[in-house]
C-alpha positions in Angstrom: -25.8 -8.5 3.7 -22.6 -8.0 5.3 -19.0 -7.3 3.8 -18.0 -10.4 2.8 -14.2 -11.6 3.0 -12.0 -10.2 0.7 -11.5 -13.9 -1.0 -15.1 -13.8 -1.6 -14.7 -10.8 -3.8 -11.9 -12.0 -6.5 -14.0 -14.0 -9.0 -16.4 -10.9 -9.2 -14.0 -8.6 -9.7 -12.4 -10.7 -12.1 -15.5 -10.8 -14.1 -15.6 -6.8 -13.9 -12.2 -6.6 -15.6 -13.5 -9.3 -18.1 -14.4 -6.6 -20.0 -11.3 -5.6 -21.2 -11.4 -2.2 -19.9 -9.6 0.2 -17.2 -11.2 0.1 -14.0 -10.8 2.1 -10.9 -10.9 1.0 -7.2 -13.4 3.2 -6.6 -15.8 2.4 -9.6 -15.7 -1.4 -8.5 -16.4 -0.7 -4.8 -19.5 0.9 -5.9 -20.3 -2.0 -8.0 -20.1 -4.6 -6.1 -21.5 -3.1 -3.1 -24.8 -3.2 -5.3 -24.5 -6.2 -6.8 -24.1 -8.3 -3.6 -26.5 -5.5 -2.3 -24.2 -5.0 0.9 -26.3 -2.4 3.3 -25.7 1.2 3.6 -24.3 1.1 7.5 -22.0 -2.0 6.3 -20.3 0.1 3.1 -20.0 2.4 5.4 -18.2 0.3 9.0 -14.6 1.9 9.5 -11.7 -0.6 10.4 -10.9 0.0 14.1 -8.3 2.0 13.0 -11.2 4.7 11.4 -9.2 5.5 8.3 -10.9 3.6 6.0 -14.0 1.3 5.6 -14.0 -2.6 5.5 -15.6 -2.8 2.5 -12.6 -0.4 0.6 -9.9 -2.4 2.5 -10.9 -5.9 1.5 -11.9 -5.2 -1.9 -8.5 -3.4 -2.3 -6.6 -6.5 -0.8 -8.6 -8.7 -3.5 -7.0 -6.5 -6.3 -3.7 -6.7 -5.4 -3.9 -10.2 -4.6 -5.1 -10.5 -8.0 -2.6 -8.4 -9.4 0.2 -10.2 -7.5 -0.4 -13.0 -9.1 -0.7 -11.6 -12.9 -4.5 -11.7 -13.2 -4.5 -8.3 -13.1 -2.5 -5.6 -14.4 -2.2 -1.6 -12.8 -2.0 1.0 -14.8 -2.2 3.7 -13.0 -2.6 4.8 -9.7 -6.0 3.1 -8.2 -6.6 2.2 -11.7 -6.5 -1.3 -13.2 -7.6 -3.8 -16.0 -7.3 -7.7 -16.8 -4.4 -9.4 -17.8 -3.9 -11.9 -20.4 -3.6 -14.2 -17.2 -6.8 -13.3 -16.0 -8.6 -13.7 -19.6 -7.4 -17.4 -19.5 -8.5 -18.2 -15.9 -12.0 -16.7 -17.1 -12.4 -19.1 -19.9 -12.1 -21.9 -17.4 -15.0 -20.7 -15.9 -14.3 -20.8 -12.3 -16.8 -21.5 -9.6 -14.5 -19.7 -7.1 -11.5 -18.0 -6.4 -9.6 -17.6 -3.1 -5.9 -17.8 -1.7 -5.8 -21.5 -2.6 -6.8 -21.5 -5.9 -4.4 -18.5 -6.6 -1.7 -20.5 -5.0 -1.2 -22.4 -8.3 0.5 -19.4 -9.6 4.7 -18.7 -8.8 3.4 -15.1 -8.4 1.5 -15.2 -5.6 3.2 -17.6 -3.6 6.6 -15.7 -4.4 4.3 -12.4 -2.6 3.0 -14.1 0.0 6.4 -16.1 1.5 8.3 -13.4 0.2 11.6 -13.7 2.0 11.8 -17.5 2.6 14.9 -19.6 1.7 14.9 -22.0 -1.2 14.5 -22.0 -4.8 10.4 -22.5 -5.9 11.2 -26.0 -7.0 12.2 -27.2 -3.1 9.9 -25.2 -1.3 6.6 -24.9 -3.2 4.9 -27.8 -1.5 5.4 -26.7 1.8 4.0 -23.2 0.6 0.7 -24.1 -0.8 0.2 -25.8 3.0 1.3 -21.9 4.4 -0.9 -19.7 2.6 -3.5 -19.7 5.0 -1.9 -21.0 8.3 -4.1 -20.1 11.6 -1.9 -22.5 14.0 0.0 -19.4 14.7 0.2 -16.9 17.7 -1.7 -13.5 17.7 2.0 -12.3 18.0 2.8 -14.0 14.8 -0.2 -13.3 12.9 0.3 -9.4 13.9 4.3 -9.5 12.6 3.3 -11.4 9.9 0.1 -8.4 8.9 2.9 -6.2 9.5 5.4 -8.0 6.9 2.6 -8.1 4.6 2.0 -4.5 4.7 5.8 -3.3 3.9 6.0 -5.6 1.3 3.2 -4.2 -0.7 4.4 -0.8 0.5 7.8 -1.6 -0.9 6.4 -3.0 -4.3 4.0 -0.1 -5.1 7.1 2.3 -3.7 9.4 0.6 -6.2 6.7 1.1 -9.5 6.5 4.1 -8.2 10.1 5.7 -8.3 10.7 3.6 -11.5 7.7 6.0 -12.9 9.5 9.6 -12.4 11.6 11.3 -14.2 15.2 10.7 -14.3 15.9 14.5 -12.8 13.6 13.7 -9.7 14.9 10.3 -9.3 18.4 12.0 -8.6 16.9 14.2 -6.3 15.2 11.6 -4.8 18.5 9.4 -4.0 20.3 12.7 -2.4 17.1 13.2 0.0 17.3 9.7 1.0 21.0 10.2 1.7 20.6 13.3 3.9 17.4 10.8 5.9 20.2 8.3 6.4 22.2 11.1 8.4 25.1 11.6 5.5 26.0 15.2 5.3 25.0 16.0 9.5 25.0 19.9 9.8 26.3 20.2 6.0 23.5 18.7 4.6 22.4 21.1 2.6 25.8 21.1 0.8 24.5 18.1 -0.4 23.8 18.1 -4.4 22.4 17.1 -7.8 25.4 17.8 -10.1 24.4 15.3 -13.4 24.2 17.2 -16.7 26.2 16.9 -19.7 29.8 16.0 -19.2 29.9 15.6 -15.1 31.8 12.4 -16.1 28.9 9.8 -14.2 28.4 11.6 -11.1 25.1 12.3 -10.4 25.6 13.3 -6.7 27.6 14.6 -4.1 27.5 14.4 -0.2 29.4 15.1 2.9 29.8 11.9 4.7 29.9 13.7 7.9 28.6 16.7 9.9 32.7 17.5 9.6 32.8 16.9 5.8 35.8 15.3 6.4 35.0 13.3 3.5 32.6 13.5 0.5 30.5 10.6 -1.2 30.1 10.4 -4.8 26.6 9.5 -5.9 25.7 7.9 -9.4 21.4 7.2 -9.3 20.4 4.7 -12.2 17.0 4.6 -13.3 16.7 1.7 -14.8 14.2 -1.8 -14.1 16.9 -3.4 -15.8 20.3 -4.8 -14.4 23.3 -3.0 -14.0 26.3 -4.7 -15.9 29.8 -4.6 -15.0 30.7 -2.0 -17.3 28.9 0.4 -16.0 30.3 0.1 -12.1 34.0 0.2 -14.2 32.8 3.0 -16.0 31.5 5.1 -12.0 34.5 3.8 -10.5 36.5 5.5 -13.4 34.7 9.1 -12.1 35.6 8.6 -8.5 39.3 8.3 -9.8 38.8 11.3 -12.0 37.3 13.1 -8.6 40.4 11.7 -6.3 36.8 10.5 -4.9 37.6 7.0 -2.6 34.3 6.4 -1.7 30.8 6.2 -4.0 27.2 5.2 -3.9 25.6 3.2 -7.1 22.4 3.5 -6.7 19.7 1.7 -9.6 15.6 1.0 -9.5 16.6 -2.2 -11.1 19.4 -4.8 -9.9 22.9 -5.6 -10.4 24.5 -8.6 -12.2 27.1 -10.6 -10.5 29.5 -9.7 -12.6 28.3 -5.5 -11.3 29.0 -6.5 -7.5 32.2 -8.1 -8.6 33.5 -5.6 -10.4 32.6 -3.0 -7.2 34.4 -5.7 -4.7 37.3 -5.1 -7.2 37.1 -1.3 -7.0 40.4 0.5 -5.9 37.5 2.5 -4.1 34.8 2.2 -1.5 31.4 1.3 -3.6 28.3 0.6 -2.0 25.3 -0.8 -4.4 21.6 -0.6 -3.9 19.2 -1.7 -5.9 15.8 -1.3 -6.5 14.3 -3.8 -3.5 17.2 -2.3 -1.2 16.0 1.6 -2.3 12.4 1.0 -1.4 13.4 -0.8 1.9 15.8 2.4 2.9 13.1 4.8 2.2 10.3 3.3 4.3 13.5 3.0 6.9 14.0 6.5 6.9 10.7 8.0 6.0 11.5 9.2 2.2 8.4 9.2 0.0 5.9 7.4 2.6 3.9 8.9 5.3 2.6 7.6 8.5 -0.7 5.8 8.1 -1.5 4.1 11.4 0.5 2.3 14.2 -0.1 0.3 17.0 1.0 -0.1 20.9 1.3 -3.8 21.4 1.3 -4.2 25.4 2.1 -7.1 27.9 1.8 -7.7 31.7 4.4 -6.1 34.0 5.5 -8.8 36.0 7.7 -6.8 38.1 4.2 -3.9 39.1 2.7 -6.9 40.7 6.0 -8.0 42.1 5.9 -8.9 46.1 1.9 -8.8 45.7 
């Protein structure tokens, strides 16, 4: 038979993790593929793209609907099991699941109109009516692929950097710095001071190719939020420095009372948090590499001008 669509593949996979136990990507590929008894030449059809097979992508987009919306939990890298979620959905004993029985759960409709303005309470009925909207342009279906895409880049990005160590994660945020153009033809003056008694600073970088001026870095390494005390406490280094201008930047979030107490600062403070981080290093190319792209053309009215 043919690949199926990638709907048609949650409930199986469901019942694969039923089991209890870690399962990899891979593994249930393979697994299916027999069980539905999909051909050889149809496991095997590339995307149009060539990069990967059709079978692999939609199987994949299954799992991470899935895990989007807390049937399934990761645990690794291509590795996943059931979630306490998931066990209770199986004991209702299904007869299918798709977008728009997934669409019960906050989850997956937060995922999938990620961005949208209202609380959950005003705008969930209009959402359940949006999760599988074909009255929409080619142009719109293509930026909205595209949205899709950098979102769950930006989510696995995010577990990602919250998974390193805290040494690499300061490295990390003075790489990203020298992407964003801070430091120009200084750059490489641009450091990892944290240790023992550096007084909160965890970086330092010219702000321009003059260094004219230097930014103080503190990298935070937390899924938690940032307080207040803690942005008193950095601002309190930059003082200590004769510093006017610092980055905080966390994996987590910041409180209100955190953004406050930077609007307060006697010093420049610019906060990013975790969403923010992952956003900026897709931006500038830190930690991702190029997978495909496409050339979207239109007519040239002006070629056929006079004709």
């Amino acid at each position: 038979m043919p690949v199926p669509g990638y709907q048609e593949f949650m409930l199986p996979i469901l019942k694969i993790a039923g089991d209890g136990q870690e399962h990899t990507v891979a593994e249930v590929v393979e697994t299916l593929a027999q069980k539905m008894e999909i051909s050889e030449d149809d496991r095997d059809a590339l995307l149009p793209s060539g990069k990967q097979t059709r079978l692999h992508n939609r199987v994949g987009w299954a799992i991470t609907y899935l895990r989007k919306s807390l049937l399934l939990e990761k645990v690794a890298r291509g590795r996943f099991r059931i979630a306490p979620r998931g066990l209770e959905v199986l004991k209702q004993n299904p007869a299918n699941i798709d977008d728009a029985f997934l669409s019960q759960f906050e989850e997956f409709l937060a995922f999938k109109v990620k961005g949208a303005k209202g609380s959950w309470e005003t705008r969930k009925s209009d959402d359940r009516g949006s999760i599988d909207n074909s009255d929409i342009t080619p142009d719109e279906r293509l930026d909205e692929a595209y949205k899709e895409l950098r979102e769950t880049l930006a989510d696995d990005l995010l577990e990602r950097v919250r998974s390193c160590s805290h040494k690499f994660f300061e490295h990390l945020v003075v790489d990203l710095l020298k992407a964003m153009g801070y430091g120009g033809t200084e750059a490489a003056r641009a450091q990892v001071v944290g240790r023992s008694g550096d007084g909160g600073i965890d970086g330092v970088i010219p702000e321009d190719r003059l260094g004219l001026d230097m930014v103080y870095v503190q990298a935070k390494q937390w899924e938690n939020s940032v307080g207040p005390d803690e942005i008193r406490k950095f601002v309190g280094s930059l003082g200590e420095q004769k510093a006017h201008k610092g980055v905080f930047i966390t994996s987590g979030s910041f409180t209100s009372g955190a953004r406050q107490a930077a609007e307060r600062a006697n010093a420049k403070v610019v906060l990013i948090d975790g969403e923010q981080l992952a956003e900026l290093m897709i931006d500038h190319g830190v930690g991702v590499a190029d997978h495909k792209s496409y050339i979207v053309k239109k007519l040239d009215s002006d070629y056929f001008e006079g004709v």
